[in-house]
C-alpha positions as CSV (number, residue, x, y, z in Angstrom):
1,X,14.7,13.1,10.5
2,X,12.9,11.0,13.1
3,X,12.4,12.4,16.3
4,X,10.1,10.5,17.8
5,X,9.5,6.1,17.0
6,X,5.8,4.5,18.1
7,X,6.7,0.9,18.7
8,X,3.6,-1.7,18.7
9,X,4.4,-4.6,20.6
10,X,2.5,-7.8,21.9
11,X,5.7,-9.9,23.0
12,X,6.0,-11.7,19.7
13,X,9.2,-12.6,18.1
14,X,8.3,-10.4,15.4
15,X,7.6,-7.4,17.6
16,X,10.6,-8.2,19.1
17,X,12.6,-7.8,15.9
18,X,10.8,-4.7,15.1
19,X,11.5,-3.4,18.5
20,X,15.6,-4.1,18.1
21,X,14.6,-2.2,15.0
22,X,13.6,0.7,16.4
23,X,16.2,0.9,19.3
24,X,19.1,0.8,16.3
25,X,16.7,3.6,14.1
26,X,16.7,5.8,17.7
27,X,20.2,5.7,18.3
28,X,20.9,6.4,14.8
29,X,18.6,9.1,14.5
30,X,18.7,10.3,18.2
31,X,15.1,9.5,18.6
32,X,12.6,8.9,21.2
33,X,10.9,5.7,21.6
34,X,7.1,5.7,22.6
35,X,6.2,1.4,23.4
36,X,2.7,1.0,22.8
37,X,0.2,-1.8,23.3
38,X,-3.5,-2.3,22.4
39,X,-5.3,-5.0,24.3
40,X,-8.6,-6.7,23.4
41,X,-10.9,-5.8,25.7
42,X,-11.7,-9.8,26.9
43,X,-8.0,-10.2,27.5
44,X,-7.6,-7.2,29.7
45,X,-6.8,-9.0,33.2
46,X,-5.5,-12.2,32.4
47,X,-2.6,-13.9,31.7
48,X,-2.2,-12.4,28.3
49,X,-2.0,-8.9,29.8
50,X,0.6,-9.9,32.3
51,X,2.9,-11.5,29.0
52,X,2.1,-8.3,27.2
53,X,3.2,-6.4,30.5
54,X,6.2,-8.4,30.5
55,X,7.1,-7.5,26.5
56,X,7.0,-3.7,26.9
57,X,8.8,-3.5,30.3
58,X,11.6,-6.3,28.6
59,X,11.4,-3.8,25.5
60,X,12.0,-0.2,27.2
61,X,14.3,-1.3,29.3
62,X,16.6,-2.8,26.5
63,X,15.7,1.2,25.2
64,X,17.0,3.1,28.1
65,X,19.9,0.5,28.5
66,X,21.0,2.0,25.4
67,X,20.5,5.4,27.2
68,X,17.4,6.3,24.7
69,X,14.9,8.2,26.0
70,X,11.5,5.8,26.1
71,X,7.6,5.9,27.3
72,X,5.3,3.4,27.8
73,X,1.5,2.9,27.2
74,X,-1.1,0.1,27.6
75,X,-4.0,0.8,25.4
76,X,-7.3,-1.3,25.8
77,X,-9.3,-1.3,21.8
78,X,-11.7,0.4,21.9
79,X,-12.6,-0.2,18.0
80,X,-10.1,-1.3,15.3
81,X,-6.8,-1.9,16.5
82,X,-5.0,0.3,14.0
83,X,-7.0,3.0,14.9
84,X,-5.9,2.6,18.7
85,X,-2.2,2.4,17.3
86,X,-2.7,6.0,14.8
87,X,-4.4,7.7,17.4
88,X,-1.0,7.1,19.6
89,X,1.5,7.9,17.1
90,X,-0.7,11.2,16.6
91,X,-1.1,12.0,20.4
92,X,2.9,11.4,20.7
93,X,3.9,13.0,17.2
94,X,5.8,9.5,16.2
95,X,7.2,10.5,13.1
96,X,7.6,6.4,12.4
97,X,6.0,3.7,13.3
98,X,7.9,-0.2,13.3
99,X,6.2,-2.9,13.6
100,X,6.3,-6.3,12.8
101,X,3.6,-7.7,9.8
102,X,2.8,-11.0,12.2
103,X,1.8,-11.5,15.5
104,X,0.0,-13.5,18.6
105,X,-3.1,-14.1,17.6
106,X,-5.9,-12.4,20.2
107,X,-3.2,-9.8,21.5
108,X,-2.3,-7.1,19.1
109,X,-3.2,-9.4,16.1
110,X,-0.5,-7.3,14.1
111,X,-1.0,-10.0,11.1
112,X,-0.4,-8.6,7.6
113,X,-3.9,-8.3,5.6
114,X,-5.3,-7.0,9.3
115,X,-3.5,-4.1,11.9
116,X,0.0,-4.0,9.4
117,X,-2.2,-3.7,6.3
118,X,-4.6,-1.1,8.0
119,X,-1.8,0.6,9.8
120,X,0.3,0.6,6.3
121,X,-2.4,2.3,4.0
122,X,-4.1,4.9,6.5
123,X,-1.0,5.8,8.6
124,X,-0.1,9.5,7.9
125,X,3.9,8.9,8.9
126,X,6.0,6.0,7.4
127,X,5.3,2.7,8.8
128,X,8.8,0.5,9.0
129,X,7.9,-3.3,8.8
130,X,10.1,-6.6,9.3
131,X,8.9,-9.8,9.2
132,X,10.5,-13.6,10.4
133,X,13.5,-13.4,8.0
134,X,14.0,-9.6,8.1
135,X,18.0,-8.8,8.6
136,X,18.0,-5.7,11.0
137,X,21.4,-3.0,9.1
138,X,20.8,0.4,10.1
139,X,23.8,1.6,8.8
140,X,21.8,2.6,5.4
141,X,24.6,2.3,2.8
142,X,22.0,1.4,0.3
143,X,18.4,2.2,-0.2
144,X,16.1,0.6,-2.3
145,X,13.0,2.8,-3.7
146,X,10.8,1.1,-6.6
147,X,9.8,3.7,-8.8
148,X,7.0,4.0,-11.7
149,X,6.1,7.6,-11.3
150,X,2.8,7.5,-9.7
151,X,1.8,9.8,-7.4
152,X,2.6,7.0,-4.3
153,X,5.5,5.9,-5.7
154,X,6.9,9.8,-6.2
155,X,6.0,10.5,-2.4
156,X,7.7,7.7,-1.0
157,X,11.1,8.6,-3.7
158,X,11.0,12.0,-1.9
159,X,11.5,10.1,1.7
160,X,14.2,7.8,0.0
161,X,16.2,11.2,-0.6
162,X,16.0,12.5,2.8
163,X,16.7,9.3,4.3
164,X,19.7,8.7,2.0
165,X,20.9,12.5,2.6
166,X,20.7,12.1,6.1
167,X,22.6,9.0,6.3
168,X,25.1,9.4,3.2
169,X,23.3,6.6,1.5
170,X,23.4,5.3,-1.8
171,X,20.5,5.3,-3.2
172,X,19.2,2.4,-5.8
173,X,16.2,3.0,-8.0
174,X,14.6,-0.3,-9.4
175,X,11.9,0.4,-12.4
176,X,10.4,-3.4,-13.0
177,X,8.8,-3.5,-16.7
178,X,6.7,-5.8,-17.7
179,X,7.3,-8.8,-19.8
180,X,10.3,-11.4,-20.2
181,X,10.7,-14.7,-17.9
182,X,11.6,-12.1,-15.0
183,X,15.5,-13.1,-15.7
184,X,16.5,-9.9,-17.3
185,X,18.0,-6.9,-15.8
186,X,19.7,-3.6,-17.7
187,X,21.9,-1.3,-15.3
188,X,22.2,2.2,-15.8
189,X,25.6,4.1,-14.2
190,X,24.0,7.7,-13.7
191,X,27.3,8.9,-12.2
192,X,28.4,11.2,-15.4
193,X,25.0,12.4,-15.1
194,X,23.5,10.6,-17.9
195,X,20.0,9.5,-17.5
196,X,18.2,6.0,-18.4
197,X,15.4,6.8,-21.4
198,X,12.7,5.8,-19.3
199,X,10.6,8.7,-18.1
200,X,10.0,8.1,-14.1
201,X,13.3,6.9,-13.7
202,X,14.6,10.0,-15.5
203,X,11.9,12.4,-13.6
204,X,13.7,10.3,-10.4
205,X,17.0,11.2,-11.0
206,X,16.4,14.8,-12.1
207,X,15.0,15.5,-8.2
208,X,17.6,13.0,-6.5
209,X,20.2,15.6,-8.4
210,X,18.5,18.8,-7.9
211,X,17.9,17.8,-3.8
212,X,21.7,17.6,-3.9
213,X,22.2,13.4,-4.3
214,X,24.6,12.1,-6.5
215,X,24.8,8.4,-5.2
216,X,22.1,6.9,-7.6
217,X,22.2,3.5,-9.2
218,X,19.8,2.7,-11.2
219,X,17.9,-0.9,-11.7
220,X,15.6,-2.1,-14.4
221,X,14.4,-5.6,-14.0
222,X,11.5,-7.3,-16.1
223,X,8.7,-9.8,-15.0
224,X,6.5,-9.5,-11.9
225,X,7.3,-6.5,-10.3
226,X,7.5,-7.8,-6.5
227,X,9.9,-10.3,-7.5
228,X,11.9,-7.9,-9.9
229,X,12.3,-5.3,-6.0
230,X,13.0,-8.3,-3.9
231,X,15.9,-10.0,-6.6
232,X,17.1,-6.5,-6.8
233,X,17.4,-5.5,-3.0
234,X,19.3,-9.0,-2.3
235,X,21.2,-8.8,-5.4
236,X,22.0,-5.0,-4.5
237,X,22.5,-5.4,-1.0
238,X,19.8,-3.2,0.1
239,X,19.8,-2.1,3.8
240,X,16.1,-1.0,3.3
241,X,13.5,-0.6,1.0
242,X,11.4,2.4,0.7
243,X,8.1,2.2,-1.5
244,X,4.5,3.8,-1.5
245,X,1.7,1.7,0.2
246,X,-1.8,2.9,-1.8
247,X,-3.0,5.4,-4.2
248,X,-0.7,3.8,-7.8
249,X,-2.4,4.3,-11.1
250,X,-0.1,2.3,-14.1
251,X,0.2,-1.5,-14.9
252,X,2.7,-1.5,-12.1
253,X,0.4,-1.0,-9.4
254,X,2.6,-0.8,-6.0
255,X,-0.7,-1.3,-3.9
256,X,-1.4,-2.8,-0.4
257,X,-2.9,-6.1,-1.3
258,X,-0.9,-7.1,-4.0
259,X,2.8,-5.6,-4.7
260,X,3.6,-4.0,-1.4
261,X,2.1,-6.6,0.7
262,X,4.4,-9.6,-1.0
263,X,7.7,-7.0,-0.7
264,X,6.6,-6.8,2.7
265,X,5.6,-10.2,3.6
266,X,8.8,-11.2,2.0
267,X,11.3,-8.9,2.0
268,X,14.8,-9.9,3.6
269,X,15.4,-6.2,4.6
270,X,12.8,-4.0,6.5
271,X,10.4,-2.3,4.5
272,X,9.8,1.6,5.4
273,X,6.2,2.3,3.6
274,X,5.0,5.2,2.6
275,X,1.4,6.2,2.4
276,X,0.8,9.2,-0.1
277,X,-1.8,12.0,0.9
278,X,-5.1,11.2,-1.2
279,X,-5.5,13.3,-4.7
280,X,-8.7,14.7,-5.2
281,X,-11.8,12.5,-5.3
282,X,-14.2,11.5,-8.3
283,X,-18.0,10.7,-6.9
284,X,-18.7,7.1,-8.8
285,X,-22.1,6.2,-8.2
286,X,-22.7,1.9,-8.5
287,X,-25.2,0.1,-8.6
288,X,-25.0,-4.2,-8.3
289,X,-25.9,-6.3,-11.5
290,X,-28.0,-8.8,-9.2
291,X,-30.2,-6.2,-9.0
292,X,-30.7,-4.9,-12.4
293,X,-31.1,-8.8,-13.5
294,X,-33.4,-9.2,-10.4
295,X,-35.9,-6.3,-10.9
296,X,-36.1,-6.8,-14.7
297,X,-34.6,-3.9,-15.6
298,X,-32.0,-2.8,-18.5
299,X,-29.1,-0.9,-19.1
300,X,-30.8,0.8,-21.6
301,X,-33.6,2.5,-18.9
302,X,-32.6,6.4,-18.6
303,X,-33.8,6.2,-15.1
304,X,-32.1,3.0,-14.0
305,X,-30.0,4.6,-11.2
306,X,-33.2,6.9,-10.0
307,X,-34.7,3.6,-9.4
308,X,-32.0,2.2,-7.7
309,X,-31.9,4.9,-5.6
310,X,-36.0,4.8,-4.6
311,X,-35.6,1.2,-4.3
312,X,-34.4,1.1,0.1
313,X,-31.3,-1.0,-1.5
314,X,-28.2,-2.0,0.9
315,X,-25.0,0.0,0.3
316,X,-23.3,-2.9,-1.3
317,X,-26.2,-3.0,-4.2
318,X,-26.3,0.8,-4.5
319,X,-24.7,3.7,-3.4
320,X,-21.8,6.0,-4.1
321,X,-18.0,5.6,-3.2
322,X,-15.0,8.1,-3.6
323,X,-12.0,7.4,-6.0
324,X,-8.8,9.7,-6.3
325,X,-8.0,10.5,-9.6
326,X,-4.9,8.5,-9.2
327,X,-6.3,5.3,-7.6
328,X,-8.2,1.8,-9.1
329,X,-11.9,1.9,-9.0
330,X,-11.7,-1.2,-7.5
331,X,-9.3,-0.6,-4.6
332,X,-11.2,2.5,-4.1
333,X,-14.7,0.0,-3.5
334,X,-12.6,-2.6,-1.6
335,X,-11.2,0.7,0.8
336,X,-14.5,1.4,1.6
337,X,-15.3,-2.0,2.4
338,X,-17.2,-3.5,-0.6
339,X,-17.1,-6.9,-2.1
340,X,-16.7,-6.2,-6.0
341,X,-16.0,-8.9,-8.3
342,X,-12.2,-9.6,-9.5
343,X,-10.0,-12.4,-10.2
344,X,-6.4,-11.7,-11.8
345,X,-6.4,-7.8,-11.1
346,X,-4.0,-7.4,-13.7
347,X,-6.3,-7.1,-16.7
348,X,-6.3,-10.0,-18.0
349,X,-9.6,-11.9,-16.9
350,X,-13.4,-9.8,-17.1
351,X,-14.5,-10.8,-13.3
352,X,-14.2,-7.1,-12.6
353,X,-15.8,-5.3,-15.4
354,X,-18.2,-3.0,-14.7
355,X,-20.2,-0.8,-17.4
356,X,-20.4,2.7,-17.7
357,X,-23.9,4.2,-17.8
358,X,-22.2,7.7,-17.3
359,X,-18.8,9.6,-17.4
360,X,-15.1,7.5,-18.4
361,X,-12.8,5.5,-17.1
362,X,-9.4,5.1,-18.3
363,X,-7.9,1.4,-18.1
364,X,-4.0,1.1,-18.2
365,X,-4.1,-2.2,-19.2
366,X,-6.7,-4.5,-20.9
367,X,-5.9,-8.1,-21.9
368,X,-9.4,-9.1,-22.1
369,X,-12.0,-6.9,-23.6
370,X,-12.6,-6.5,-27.4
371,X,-12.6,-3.0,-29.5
372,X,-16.7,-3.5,-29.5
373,X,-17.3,-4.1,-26.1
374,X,-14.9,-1.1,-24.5
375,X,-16.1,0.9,-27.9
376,X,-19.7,0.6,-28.0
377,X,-20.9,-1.4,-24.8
378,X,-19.2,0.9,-22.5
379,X,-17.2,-2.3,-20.5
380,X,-14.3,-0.9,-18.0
381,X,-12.3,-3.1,-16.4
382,X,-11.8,-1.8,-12.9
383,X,-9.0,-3.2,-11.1
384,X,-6.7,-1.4,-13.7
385,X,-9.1,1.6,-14.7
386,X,-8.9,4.7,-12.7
387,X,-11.2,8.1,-13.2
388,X,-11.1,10.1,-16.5
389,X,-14.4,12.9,-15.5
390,X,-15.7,14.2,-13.0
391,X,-18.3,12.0,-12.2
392,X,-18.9,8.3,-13.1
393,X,-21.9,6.0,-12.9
394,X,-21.6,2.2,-12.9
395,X,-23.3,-1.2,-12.8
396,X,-20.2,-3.6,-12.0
397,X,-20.0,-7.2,-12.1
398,X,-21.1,-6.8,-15.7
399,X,-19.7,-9.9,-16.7
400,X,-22.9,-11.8,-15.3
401,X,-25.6,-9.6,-16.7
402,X,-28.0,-11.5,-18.0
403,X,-28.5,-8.6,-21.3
404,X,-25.2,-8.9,-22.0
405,X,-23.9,-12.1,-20.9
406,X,-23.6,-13.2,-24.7
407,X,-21.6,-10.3,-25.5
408,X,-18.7,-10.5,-22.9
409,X,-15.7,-12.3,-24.1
């Protein structure tokens, strides 16, 4: 299942953890191990090279002690760090990538929210992470894989079958709804066959069985769903969790930045993330507020976007940005490195509405906006509302518009 493991290391106790990992995933798996390092350019020569030196000649030959086959590679960054690190699990054909989500700062700077985030959501192969805590089992009796049906969530439940196929794991499917004091938890025993009632957990179950897995438990937890998959995998005994990095539509949102980063910063067990190839892409053109307010313009001026567009605006103030049908306009903006408005994320404040001068956008969730304003004002909140047309045009940060400031709850 894995031939071949890229191992990022900068000779921090992390790295180290992740690259004990790796040794244990190669002789399970029979892999190779490729040790990789990516310098900054100002370090290259000093006494931080010769400590990184040190790290991946201590690391590979712990590898071949254990008779695995390994290679080695200093890299000097030439732009992003994650990039260096992709391009050499694609010049090698790593089929996994472990790494740990902290590092030295000025070496490899694998901190989560920089390389581990970047590496996590753009990665085309799964990306195993352990942090400080992480207990290293590679024995994979139990697998964890969070479930909501989304197209990220569904890719990464494909992997969770292979990997529990491969290894005669059990696998453990947690579905965390929303509500309660995050206390409650209903079991399901899908041994007999029998499924649970709720549709991606029985959609799940129905391709666990058909791929020839019968060893499926079956979680439901309520409250915040990062809490409900790390309760669950120490409850459960989890050797692993599986879950999708990016590209969730539903309340449950399984996304880089919010749900997968806490499982990952926190998670007892390494996390194996899975990063789902992008659905087809909606065109949503966007224009800042700022400058609507600015320029004296009004929503209500059929031309307002040809304006913007004759106006030699920066990108952040105008311009267009691609959003897959399954993903949140506003993760889709922050992707391509915008600063949009947003404060809860979850619906329920209006820091993130934007309104629609053209096309629709479906929210999952809205705690905030009345009947009038979604009806009749066209207000979207965006860190929950993902494509419904073909094309969409925007003005976002609505919530500060000076034409409609008395109108936004």
């Amino acid at each position: 299942m894995y031939d071949t493991l890229l191992v990022p290391t900068d000779g921090s106790p992390v790295a180290e953890t992740a690259g004990t990992y790796a040794i244990r995933l190669a002789e399970r798996f029979d892999a190779a191990i490729h040790v990789v390092s990516v310098l900054e350019r100002g370090l290259v020569g000093g006494d931080d090279e010769d400590e990184v030196e040190r790290a991946i000649d201590e690391l590979a030959d712990r590898a071949r002690e254990r008779g695995l086959e390994v290679t080695t590679e200093r890299r000097e960054e030439e732009g992003n760090v994650h990039e260096e690190l992709l391009a050499a699990a694609d010049e090698r054909d790593a089929d996994l990538i472990a790494m740990g989500t902290t590092g030295r700062s000025g070496l490899g700077r694998f901190l989560l929210g920089s390389v581990a985030e970047q590496t996590l959501r753009e990665s085309s192969v799964p990306v195993a992470t352990v942090n400080e805590e992480t207990s290293i089992e590679t024995e994979f009796e139990r697998i964890l894989v969070p479930t909501d049906g989304s197209h990220s969530a569904t890719t990464a439940f494909d992997h969770a079958v292979d990997l529990a196929l491969e290894t005669d794991a059990r696998l453990h499917v947690v579905h965390v709804t929303d509500g309660g004091d995050g206390d409650g938890v209903e079991t399901y025993d899908t041994d007999d066959g029998e499924d649970a009632g709720i549709e991606p957990v029985d959609d799940a179950l129905e391709y666990a069985r058909e791929a020839g897995l019968d060893a499926v438990d079956v979680s439901v937890p309520s409250g915040r769903v990062d809490q409900g998959i790390l309760s669950t995998a120490a409850g459960e005994d989890a050797d692993c969790i599986v879950m999708g990095t990016h590209g969730e539509t539903g309340l449950r949102r399984y996304l880089l930045g919010s749900t997968t980063e806490r499982v990952v910063r926190f998670a007892g067990v390494p996390v194996i993330g899975i990063s789902a190839p992008r659905t087809e892409a909606v065109s949503v053109d966007y224009l800042d507020y700022q400058v609507v307010d600015e320029r004296g313009w009004s929503l209500e001026d059929a031309d307002l976007l040809e304006r913007a567009a004759e106006a030699d605006l920066d990108d952040e103030a105008c311009g267009t940005v691609e959003v897959g049908r399954d993903e949140y306009v506003l993760d889709a903006a922050e992707a391509a490195g915008h600063e949009w408005p947003f404060h809860c994320r979850a619906g329920g404040c209006v820091n993130c509405t934007a309104v629609l001068l053209e096309g629709e956008i479906e929210m999952d969730v809205n705690r905030s906006l009345s009947e009038e304003e979604v009806e009749e004002k066209g207000f979207r909140l965006t860190c929950v509302g993902t494509p419904a047309s073909d094309s969409i045009a925007l003005v976002y940060g609505a919530k500060h518009l000076d034409e409609l400031r008395d109108r936004v709850v």
